[in-house]
C-alpha positions as CSV (number, residue, x, y, z in Angstrom):
1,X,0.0,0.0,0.0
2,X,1.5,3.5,-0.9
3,X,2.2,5.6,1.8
4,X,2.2,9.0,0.4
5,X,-2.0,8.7,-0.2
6,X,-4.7,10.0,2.3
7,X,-7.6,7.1,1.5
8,X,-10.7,9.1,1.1
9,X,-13.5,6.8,0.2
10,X,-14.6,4.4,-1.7
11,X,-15.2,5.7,-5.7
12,X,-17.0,2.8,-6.7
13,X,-17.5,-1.3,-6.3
14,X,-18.9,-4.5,-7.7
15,X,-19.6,-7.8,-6.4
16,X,-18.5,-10.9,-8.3
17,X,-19.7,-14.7,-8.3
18,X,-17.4,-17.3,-10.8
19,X,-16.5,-14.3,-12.8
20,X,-19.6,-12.8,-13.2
21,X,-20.9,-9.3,-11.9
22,X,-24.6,-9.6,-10.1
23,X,-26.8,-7.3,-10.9
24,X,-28.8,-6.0,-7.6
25,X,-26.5,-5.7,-4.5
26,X,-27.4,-3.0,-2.6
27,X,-25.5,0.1,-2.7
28,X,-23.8,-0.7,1.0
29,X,-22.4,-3.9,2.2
30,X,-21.0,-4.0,5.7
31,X,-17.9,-6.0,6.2
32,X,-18.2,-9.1,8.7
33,X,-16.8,-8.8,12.2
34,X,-13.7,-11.0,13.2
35,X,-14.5,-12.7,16.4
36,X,-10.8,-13.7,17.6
37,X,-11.1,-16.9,20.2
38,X,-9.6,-16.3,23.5
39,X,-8.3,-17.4,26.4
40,X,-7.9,-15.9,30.1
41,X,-4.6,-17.0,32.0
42,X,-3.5,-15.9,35.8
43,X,-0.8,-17.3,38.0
44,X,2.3,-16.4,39.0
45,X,4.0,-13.2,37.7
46,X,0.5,-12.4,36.2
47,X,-0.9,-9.3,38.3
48,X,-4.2,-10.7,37.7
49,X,-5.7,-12.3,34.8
50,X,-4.9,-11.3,31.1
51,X,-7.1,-12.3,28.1
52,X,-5.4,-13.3,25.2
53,X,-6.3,-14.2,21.3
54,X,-5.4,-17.7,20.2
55,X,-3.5,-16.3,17.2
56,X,-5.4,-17.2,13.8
57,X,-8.4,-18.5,16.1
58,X,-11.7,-17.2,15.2
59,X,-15.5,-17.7,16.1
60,X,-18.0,-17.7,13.1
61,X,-17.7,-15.1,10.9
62,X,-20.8,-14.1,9.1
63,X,-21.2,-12.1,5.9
64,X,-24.6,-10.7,5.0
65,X,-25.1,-9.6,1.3
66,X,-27.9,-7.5,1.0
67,X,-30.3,-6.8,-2.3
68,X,-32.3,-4.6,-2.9
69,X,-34.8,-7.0,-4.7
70,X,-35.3,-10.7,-5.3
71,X,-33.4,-11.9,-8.3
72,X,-31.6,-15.0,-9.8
73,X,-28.6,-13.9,-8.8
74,X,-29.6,-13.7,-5.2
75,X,-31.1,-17.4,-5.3
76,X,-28.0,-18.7,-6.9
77,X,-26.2,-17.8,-3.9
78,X,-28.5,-19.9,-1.9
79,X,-27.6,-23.0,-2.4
80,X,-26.1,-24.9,0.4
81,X,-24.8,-27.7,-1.4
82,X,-22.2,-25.7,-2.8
83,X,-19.5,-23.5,-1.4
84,X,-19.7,-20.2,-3.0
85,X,-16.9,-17.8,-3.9
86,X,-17.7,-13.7,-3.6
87,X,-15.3,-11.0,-5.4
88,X,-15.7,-7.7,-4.2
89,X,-13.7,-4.8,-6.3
90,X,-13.6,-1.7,-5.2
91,X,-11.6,1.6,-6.2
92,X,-10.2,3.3,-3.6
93,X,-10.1,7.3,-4.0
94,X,-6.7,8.8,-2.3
95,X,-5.2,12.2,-2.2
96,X,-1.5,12.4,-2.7
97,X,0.2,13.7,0.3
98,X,2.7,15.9,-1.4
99,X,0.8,16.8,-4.6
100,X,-3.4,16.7,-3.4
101,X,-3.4,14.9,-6.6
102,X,-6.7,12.7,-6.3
103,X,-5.5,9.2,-7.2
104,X,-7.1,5.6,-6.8
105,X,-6.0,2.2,-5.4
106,X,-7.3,-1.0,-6.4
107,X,-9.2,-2.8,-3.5
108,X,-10.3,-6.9,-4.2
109,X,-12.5,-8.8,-1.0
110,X,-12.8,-12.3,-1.7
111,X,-15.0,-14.1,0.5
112,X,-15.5,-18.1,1.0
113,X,-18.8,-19.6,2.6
114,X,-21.5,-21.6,2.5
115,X,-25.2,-19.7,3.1
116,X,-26.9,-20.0,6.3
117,X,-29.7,-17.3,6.2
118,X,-31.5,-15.8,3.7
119,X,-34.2,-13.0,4.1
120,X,-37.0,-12.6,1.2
121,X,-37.6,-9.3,2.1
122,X,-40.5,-6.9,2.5
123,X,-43.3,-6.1,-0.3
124,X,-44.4,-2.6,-0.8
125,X,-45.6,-0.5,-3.8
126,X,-43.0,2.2,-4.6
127,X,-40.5,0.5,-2.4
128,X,-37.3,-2.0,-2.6
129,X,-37.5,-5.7,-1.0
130,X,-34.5,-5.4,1.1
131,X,-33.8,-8.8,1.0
132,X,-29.9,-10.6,1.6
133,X,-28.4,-13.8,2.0
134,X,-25.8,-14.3,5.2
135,X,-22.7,-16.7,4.7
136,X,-20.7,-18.3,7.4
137,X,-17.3,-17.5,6.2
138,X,-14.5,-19.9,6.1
139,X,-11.8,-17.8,3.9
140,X,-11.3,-13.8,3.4
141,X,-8.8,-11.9,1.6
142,X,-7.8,-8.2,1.3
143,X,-5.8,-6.6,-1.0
144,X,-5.1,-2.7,-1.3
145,X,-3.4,-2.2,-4.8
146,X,-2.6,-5.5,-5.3
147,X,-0.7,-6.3,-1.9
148,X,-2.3,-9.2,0.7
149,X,-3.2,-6.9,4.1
150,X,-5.1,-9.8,5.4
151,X,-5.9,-13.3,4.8
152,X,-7.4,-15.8,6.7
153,X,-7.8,-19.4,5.6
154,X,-9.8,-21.5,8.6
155,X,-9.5,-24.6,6.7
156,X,-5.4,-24.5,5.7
157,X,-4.1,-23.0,8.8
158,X,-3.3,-19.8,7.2
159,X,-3.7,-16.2,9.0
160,X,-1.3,-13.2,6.9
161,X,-1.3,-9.9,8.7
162,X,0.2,-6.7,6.2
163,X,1.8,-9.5,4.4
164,X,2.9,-11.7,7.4
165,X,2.0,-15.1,8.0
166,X,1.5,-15.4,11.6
167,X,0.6,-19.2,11.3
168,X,3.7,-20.2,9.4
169,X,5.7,-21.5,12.8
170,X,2.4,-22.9,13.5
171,X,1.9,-25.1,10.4
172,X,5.4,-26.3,10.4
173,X,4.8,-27.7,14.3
174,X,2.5,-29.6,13.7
């Protein structure tokens, strides 16, 4: 990620399934929350007790991918059967530091779940459905302009951190 730009906001973004865009996301998506397991340890030396994350440990992760209507693209999503993959691209607007050039960065989400949820929505004349589909997530990467910032694997033991993979030791332990 490039230093010398102020991020901004986001300019634009599209959501991606196997390559395709889908038509009907809502305008917003909120990002899931990463529920890092813990543990509490006390004893000797410890002034107390200190809770600690079990590095690259996580509680479910949901994603909820709102629409703002019923549509194919929305059902395909719902199939349990299959594990789906989710492309987010996004481009980042930045001012340049030394210049106030406005600039842009690259941003890619990947998400990989299976769906749990899935809200139809409400009926009413003149309105959207607001309806989504939730995921439990298993995998997640981010990327700013083509560098990994974070990536989290739950199923290979993987957990990078601004390029770092904190599981490495880990993997090669066990």
């Amino acid at each position: 990620m490039n230093n010398n730009m102020i991020p901004e906001s986001i300019n634009r973004f599209n959501m991606y399934l196997k390559g395709n865009r889908l038509i009907g996301v809502s305008g917003e998506i909120s990002l899931p929350d990463l529920p890092s397991m813990t543990n509490t340890f006390s004893g000797a030396g410890v002034a107390g007790e200190i809770e600690r994350a079990s590095i690259g440990m996580f509680g479910s992760i949901k994603q909820e991918l709102p629409f703002r209507m019923l549509s194919k693209d929305m059902l395909e999503l719902y199939n349990p059967m299959e594990p789906l993959e989710l492309t987010l691209r996004a481009s980042e607007q930045s001012t340049v530091k030394g210049s106030g050039v406005i600039d842009f960065q690259g941003m890619r989400i990947v998400f990989r779940g299976s769906p749990t949820d899935m809200k139809l929505g409400t009926l009413k004349q003149g309105g959207q459905m607001d309806s989504s589909v939730s995921l439990e997530l298993v995998y997640i990467l981010i990327e700013v302009d083509g560098e990994t910032m974070f990536e989290l694997d739950k199923l290979n033991d993987v957990f990078i951190v601004n390029g770092v993979d904190l599981l490495e030791k880990v993997r090669k332990q066990c």
